[in-house]
C-alpha positions as CSV (number, residue, x, y, z in Angstrom):
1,X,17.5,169.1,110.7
2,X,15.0,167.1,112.8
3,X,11.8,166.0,111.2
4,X,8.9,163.5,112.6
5,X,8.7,161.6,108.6
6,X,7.2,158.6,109.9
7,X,4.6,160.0,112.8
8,X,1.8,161.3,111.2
9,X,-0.2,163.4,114.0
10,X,-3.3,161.3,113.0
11,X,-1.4,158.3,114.7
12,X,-0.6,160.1,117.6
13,X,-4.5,161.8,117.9
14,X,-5.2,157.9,117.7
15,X,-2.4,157.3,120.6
16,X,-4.1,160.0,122.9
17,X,-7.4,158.4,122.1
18,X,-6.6,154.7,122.8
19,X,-4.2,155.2,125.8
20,X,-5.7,153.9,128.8
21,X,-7.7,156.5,131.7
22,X,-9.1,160.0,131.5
23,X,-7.5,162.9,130.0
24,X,-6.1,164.0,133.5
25,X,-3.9,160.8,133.1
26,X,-2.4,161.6,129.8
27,X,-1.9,164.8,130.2
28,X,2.1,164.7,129.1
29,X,0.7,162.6,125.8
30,X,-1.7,165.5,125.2
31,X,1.2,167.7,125.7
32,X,3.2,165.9,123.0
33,X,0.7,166.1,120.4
34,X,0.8,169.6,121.1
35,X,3.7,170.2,120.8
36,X,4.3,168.6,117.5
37,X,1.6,170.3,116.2
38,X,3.4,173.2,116.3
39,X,6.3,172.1,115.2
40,X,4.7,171.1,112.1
41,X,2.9,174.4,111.7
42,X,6.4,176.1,112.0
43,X,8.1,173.3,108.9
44,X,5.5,174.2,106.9
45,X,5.7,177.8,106.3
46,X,6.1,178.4,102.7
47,X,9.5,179.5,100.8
48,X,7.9,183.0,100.7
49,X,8.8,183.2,104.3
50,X,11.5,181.0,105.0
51,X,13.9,180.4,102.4
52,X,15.3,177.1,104.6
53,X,14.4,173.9,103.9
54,X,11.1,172.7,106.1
55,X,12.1,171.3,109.2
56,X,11.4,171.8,113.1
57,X,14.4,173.3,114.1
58,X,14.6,176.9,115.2
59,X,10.7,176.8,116.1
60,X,10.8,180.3,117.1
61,X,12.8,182.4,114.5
62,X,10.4,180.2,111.5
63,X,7.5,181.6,113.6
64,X,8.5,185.0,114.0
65,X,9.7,185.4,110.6
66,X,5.9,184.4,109.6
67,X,4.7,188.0,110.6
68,X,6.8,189.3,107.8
69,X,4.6,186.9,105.1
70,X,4.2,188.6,102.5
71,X,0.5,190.6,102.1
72,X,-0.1,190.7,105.6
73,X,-2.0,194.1,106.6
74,X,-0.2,195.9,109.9
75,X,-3.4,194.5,112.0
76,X,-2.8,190.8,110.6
77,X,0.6,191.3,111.4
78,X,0.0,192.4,114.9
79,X,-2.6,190.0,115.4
80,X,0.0,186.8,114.3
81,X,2.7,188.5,116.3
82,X,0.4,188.0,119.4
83,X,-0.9,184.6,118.4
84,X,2.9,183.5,118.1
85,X,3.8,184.9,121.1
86,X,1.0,182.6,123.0
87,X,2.0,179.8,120.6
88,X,5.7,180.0,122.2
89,X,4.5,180.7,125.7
90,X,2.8,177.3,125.1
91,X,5.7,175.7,123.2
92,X,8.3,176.4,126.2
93,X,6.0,175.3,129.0
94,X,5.7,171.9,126.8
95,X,9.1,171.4,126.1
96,X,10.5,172.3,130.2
97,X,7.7,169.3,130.9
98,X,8.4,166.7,128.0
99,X,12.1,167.6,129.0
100,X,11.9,166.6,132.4
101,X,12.6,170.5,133.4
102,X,9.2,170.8,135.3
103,X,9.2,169.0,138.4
104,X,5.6,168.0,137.5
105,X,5.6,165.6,134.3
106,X,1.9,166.0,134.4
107,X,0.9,169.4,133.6
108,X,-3.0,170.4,134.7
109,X,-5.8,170.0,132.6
110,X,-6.3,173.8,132.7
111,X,-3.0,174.3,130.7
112,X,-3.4,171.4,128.1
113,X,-6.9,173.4,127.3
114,X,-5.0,176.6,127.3
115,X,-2.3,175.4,125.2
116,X,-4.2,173.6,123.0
117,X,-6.4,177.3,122.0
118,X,-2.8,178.4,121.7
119,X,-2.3,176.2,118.8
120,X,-5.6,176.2,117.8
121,X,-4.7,179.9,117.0
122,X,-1.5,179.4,115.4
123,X,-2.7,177.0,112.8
124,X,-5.8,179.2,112.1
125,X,-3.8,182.2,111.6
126,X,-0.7,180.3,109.5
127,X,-3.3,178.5,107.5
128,X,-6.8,179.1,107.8
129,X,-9.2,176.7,106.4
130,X,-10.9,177.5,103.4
131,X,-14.4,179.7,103.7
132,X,-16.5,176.6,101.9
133,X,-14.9,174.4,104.6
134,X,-15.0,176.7,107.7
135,X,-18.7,177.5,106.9
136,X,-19.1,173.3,106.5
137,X,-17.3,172.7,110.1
138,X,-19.2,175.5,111.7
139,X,-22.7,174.3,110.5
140,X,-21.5,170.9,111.3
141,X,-21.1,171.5,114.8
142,X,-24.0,174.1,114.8
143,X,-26.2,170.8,113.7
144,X,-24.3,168.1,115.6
145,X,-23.1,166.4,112.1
């Protein structure tokens, strides 16, 4: 089973962050952290949806079998099956790049920011953030604190 246990995504936020010129220059890097964001989002599903042990293989079957979770309404259902399928659209197009399958290694800044709402959506809908702290990060932004 393949695991990242000793990259935390913090230290690879930090990476981004630190690595020298402007995001169109590390676009691939952005393109990693993506992409192991949702590989992490996939490992930790809960044993109410996948009975295997966390990991980040299979990305696509431990994503799919998420729409089954159960208490999901038929509209959450529907609504996760659509925010997976852009999760994957965005998983593929990262993996034929970091993979060397793309003949450009740099994608465009247009699909990192596409991609990156992509997983944005996924992790909201797997594991959305409390109401106290949504409410919080929302204000927060509202007030610029």
């Amino acid at each position: 089973m393949a695991t990242y246990p000793d990259v935390e995504l913090a230290d690879l936020q930090a990476a981004y962050r630190g690595w020298p010129g402007g995001p169109a220059e590390k676009t691939a890097l952005a393109a990693l952290v993506l992409r192991v964001r949702i590989e992490r989002a996939a490992a930790r599903l809960p044993s109410t949806v996948i009975a295997a042990k966390p990991g980040i293989s299979m990305i696509e079957r431990r994503l799919y079998l998420s729409i089954g979770e159960p208490g999901l309404s038929p509209e959450a259902q529907l609504r996760r099956m659509q925010t997976i399928a852009g999760a994957l659209e965005a998983y593929v197009a990262i993996c034929e790049i970091l993979h060397g399958r793309n003949p450009d290694p740099a994608p465009p800044l247009k699909d990192i920011d596409a991609w990156a709402a992509a997983v944005d959506a996924l992790e909201e809908d797997l594991y959305p953030a409390p109401a106290v702290l949504r409410d919080r990060t929302l204000q927060d932004a509202a007030t610029g604190g």
